[in-house]
C-alpha positions as CSV (number, residue, x, y, z in Angstrom):
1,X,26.8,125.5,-126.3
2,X,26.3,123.5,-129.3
3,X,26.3,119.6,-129.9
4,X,29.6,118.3,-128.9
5,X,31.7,116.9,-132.0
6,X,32.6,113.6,-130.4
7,X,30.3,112.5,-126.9
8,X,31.4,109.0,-125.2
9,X,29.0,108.1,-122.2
10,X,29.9,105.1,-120.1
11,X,31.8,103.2,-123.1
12,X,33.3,99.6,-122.0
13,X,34.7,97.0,-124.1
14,X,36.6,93.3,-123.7
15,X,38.8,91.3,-125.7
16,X,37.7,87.8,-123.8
17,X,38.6,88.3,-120.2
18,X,40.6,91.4,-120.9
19,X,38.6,94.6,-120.2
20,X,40.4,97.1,-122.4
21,X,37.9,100.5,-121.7
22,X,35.4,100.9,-118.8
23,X,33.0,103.2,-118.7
24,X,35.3,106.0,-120.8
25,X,33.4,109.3,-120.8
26,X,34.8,112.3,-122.5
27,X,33.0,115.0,-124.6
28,X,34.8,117.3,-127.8
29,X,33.6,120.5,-128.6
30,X,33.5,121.6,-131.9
31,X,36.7,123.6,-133.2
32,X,39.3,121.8,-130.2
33,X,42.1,120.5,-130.8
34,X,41.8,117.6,-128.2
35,X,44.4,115.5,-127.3
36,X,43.6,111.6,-126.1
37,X,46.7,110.6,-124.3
38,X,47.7,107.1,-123.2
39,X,50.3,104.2,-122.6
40,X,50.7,101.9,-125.6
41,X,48.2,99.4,-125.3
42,X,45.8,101.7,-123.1
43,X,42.6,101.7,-125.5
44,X,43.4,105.0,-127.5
45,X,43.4,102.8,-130.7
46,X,40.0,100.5,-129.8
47,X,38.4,103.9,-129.0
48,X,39.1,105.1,-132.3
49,X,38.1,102.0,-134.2
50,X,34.8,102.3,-132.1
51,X,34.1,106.2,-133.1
52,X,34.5,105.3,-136.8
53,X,32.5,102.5,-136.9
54,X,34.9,99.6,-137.0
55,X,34.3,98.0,-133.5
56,X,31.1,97.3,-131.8
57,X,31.0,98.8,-127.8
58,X,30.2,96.1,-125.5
59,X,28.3,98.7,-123.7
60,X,28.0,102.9,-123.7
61,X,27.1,105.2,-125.9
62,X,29.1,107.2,-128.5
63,X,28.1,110.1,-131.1
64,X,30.4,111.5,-133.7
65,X,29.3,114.8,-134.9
66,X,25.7,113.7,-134.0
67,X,25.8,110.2,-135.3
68,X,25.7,106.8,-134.3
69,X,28.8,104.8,-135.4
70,X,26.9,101.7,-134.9
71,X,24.6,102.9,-137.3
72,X,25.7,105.4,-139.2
73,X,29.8,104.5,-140.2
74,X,29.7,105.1,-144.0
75,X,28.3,108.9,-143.2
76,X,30.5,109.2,-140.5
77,X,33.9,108.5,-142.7
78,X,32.4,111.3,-145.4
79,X,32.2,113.6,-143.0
80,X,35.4,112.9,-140.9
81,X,39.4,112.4,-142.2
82,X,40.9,109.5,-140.7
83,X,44.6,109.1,-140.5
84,X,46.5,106.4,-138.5
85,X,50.1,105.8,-137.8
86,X,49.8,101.5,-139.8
87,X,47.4,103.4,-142.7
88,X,47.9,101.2,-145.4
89,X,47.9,102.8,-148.7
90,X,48.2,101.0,-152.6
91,X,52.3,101.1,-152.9
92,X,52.2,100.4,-156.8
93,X,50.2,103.6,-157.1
94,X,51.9,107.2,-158.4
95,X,51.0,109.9,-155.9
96,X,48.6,111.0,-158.4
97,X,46.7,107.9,-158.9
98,X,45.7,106.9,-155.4
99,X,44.9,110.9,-154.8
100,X,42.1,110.2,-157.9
101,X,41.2,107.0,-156.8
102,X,40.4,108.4,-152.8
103,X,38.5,110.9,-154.3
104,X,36.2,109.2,-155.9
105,X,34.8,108.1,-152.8
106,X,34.0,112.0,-151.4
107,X,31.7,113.7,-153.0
108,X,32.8,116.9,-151.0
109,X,36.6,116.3,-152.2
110,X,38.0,120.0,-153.3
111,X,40.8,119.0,-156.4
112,X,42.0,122.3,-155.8
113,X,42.6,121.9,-152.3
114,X,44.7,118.3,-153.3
115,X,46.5,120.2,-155.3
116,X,47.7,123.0,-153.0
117,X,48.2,120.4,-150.6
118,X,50.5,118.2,-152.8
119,X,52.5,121.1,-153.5
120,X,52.7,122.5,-149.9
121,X,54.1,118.9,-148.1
122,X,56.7,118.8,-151.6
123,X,54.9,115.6,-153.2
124,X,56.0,113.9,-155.9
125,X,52.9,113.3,-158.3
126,X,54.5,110.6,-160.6
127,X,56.3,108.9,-157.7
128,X,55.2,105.5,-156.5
129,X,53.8,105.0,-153.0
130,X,56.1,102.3,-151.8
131,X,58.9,104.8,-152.7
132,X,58.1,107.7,-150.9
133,X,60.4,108.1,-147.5
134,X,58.3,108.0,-144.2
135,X,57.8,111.8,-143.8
136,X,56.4,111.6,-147.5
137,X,54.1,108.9,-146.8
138,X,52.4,110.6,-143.9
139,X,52.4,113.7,-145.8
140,X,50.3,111.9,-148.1
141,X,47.8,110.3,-145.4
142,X,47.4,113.9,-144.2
143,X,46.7,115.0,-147.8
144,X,44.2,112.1,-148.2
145,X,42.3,112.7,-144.9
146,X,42.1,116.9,-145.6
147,X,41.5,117.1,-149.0
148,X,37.8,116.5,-148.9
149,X,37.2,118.9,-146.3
150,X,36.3,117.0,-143.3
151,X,34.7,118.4,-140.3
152,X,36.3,116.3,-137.7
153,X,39.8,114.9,-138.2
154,X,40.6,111.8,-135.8
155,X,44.5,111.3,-135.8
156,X,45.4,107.6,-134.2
157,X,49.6,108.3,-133.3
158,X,50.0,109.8,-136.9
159,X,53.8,110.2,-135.8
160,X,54.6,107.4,-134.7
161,X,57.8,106.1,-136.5
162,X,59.2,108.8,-137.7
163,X,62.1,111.0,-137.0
164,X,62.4,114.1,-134.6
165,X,62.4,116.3,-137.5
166,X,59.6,114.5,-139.3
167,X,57.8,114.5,-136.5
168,X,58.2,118.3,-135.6
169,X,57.3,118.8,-139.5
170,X,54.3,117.0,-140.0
171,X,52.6,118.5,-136.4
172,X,53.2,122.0,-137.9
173,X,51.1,121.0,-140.9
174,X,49.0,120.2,-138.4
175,X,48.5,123.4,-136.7
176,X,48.5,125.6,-140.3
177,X,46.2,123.3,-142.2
178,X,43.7,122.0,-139.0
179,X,43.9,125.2,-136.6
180,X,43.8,127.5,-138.8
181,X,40.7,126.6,-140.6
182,X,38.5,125.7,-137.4
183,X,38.3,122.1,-137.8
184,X,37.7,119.7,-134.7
185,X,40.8,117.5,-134.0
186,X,40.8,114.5,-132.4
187,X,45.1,113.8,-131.7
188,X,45.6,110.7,-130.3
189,X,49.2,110.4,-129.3
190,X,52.1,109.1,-126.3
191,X,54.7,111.9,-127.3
192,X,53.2,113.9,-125.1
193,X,56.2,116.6,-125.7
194,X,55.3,117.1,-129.4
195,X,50.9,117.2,-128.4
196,X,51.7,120.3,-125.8
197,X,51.7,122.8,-128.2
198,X,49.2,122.4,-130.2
199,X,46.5,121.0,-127.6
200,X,43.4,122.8,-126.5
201,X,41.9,120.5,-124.0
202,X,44.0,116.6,-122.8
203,X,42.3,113.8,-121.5
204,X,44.5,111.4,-120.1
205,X,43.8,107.7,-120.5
206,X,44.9,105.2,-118.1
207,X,43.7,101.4,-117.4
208,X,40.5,102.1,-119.4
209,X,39.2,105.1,-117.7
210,X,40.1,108.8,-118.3
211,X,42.0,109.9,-115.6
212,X,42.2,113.4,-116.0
213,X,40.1,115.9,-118.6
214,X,41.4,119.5,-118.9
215,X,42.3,122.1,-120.9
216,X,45.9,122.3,-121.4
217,X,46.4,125.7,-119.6
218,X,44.2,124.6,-116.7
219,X,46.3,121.0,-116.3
220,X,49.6,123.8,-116.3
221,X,48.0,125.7,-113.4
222,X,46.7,123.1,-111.3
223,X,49.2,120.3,-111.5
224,X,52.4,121.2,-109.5
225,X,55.3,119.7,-107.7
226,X,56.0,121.0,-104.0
227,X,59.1,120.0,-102.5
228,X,59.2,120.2,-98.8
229,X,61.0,119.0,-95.9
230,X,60.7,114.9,-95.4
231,X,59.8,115.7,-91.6
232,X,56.7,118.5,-92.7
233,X,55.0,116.3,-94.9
234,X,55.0,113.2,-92.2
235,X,53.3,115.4,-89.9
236,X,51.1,116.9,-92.0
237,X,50.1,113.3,-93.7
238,X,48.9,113.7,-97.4
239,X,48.2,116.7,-98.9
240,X,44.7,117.1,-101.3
241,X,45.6,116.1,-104.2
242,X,48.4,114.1,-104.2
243,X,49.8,112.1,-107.5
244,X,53.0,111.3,-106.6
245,X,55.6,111.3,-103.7
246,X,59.0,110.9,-104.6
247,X,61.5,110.3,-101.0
248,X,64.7,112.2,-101.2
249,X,66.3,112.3,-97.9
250,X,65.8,115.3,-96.1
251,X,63.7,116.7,-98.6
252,X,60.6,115.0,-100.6
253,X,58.6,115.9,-104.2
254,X,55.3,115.8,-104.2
255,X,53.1,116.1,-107.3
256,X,49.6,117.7,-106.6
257,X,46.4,117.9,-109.0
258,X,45.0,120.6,-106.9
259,X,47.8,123.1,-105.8
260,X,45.5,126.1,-104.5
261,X,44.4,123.2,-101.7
262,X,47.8,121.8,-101.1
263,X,49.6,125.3,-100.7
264,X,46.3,125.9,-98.2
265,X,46.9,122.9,-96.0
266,X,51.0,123.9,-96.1
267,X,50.2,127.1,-95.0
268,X,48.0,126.0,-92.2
269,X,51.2,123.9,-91.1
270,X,53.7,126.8,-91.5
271,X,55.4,125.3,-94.5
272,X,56.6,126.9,-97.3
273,X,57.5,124.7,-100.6
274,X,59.2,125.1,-103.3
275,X,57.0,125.2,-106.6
276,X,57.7,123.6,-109.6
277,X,55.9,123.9,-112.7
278,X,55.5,120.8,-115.2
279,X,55.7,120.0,-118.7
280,X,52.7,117.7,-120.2
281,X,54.9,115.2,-120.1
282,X,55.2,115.0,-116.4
283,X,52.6,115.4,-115.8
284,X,50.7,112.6,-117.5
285,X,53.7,110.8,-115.9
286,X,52.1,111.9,-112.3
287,X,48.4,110.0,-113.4
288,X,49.5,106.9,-115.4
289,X,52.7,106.1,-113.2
290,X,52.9,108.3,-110.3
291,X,52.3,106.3,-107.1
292,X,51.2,108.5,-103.1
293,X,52.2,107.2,-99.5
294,X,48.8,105.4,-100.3
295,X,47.3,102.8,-102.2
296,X,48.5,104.8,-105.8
297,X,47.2,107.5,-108.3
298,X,44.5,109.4,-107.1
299,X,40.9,108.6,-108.5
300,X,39.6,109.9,-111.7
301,X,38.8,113.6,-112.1
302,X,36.8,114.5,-114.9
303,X,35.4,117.8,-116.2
304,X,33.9,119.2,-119.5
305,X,35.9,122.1,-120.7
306,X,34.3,124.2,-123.4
């Protein structure tokens, strides 16, 4: 296995007495589509700023495609397409204008590619920045971050304000224009709904640490809720892996990181649950705000997925 596209050992970093990451560890392999999920507010956006460069670490260490952002930011924005959900673009420039003018500063920049690009997102080349609708301008910010052919592409909640149906649009150009070509994808994003289908591998962010790293399929198989009898699981006390417990009378939910162990232990007490399967959205619900009949969410379970 080759170098990993993006490595994060043991990052940490405060904002005075508020500790917004500690000791974050994740690893992207080149070619994912990775998906960095979190709260707003969890540290998805200071983890960005920090793999392009724009924020110091307070401690940890970080490569990006084998380079050191502290060090090595200007060749790290060549070589990576950066789009965020507040990118502020010149509004008095046409379309065409600010697509020269970014150019300029990529010396791999394929005019070709710009071109097929303005045409496929339906952009208006004399129109004015400030006047194209929302879907338009992220269009654009897509356009700007692809055209020069980036290896890595680090999306910080590209979606965020827009409509359902912008939204839905602009992750398909995602998955033809990004997937299809083999380039590393870094999505960070809290609609977890719209990330499912395109997502190789999550990592779940929570309070500064990644909860849970997975690949999507595996997060699917392993995360499940088991509803049993109230009276089965108070004799059988918690089960391995336990996220969440949700009371419901007679009858009570419990969500399960590990549900090979959990069915073990239930059939070792004679019980048989039902099984429910979970949408990514529930299951980042389980990690960030789920809450067992202890002292809360389980402790962090990381793993390297290739």
């Amino acid at each position: 296995m080759g170098e990993p596209a993006i490595d994060i050992q043991g990052l940490a970093k405060r904002f005075g007495a508020a500790s917004v990451l500690d000791d974050l560890t994740l690893a992207v392999e080149p070619g994912q589509t990775f998906a960095f999920l979190g709260r707003n507010g969890a540290g998805k956006t200071t983890t960005i700023r920090m793999l392009i460069g724009l924020l110091k670490p307070d401690a940890g260490q970080i490569r990006v495609l084998g380079l050191n952002p502290a060090r090595d930011a200007l060749e790290i924005r060549r070589r990576v397409g950066f789009m965020a959900e507040d990118q502020t673009m010149f509004g008095w420039m046409r379309v065409s204008e600010i697509v020269s003018f970014i150019s300029s500063f990529y010396p791999t920049w394929d005019d070709a590619l710009a071109r097929s690009y303005l045409q496929r997102f339906e952009l208006p080349p004399k129109t004015r920045v400030r006047d194209l609708s929302k879907g338009q301008t992220a269009r654009l910010a897509l356009l700007l971050a692809l055209a020069h052919r980036p290896e890595l592409v680090i999306l910080d909640d590209p979606t965020l304000g827009l409509d359902p149906i912008m939204r839905k649009e602009f992750i398909r150009d995602v998955i033809e224009h990004l997937q299809g070509s083999g380039v590393t994808v870094f999505f960070s994003s809290h609609l977890l709904y719209e990330i499912e289908p395109v997502a190789d591998v999550v990592a779940i962010l929570d309070r500064g640490r990644i909860v849970r790293q997975a690949a999507t399929e595996q997060l699917r198989d392993e995360v499940k809720q088991l509803i049993l009898p109230s009276a089965a699981l108070e004799s059988i006390g918690r089960l391995p892996g336990t996220l969440d417990v949700k009371p419901g009378g007679k009858r009570v939910a419990v969500v399960v990181e590990r549900v090979a162990e959990a069915l073990s232990a239930l059939e070792q007490a004679d019980v048989t649950p039902v099984i429910v399967d979970l949408n990514l959205d529930e299951i980042f619900e389980a990690y960030v705000i789920g809450r067992t009949d202890e002292q809360g969410p389980t402790q962090p379970a990381l793993e390297r997925v290739a």
